[in-house]
C-alpha positions as CSV (number, residue, x, y, z in Angstrom):
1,X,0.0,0.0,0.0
2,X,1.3,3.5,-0.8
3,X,1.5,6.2,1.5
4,X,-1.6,8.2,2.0
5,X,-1.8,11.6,3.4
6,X,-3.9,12.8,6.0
7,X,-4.7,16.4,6.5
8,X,-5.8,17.9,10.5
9,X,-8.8,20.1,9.8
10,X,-9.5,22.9,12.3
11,X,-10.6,21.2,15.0
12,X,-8.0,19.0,14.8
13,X,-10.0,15.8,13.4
14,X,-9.0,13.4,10.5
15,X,-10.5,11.3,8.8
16,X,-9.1,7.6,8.3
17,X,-9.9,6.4,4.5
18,X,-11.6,3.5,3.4
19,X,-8.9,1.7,2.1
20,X,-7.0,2.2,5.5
21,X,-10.2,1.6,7.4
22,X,-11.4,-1.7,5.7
23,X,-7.5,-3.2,5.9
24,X,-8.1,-2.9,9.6
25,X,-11.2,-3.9,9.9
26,X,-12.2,-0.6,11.4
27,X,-15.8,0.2,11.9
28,X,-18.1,2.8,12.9
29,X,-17.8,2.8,16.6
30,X,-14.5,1.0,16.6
31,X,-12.3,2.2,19.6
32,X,-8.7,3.1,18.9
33,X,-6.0,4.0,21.7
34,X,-3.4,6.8,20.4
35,X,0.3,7.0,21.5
36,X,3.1,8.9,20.8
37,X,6.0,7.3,20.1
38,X,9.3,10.0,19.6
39,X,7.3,11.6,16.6
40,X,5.2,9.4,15.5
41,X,1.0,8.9,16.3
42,X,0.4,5.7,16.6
43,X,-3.6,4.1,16.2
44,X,-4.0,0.8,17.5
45,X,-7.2,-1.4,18.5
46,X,-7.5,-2.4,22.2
47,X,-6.9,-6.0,20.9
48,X,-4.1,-5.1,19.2
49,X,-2.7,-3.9,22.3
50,X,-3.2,-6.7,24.3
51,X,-2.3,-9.5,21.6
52,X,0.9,-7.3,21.9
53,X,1.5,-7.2,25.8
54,X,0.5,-10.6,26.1
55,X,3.4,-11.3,23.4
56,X,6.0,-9.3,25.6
57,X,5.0,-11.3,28.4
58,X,4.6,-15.0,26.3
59,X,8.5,-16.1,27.7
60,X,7.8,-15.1,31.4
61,X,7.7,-18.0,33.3
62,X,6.2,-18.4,36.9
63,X,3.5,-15.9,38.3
64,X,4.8,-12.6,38.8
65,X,2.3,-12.3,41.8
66,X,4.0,-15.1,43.0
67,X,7.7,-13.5,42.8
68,X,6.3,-10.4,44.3
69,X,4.7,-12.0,47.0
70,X,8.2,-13.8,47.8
71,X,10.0,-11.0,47.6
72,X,7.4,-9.1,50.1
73,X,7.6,-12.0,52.9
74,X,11.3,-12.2,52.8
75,X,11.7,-8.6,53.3
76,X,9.8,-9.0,56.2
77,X,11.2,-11.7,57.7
78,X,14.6,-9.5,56.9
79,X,12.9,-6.7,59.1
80,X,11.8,-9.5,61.6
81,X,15.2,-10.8,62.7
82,X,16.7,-7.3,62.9
């Protein structure tokens, strides 16, 4: 796909075209979460951002809870025995 060019009216709205909108299955009363990123807008689906947390997160082994937990009763017992 080539680049297309959006323009930021007044109000500071744009409008996502078709061809953009139907490649991402976008809909009327889709919800998209902006971010920056250095200078860059970045649109993504709240699915989008999950399939990519839960990605990040695919190699983590254990419960995270769990280490936290650990860590919190050890410090503890740390504080106990001084």
């Amino acid at each position: 796909m080539a680049e297309i060019i959006l323009e930021v009216d007044q109000q500071g709205s744009m409008v996502i075209p078709a061809e953009l909108r139907e490649k991402l299955g976008i809909e009327v009363g889709t919800k998209l979460i902006a971010r920056v990123e250095g200078d860059r807008l970045v649109l993504e689906t709240p699915a989008a951002v999950l399939a990519g947390l839960q990605a990040l997160f695919a190699g983590v082994e254990g419960s995270m809870v769990d280490e936290l937990i650990a860590e919190r009763r050890a410090e503890a017992k740390r504080e106990l025995c001084d």
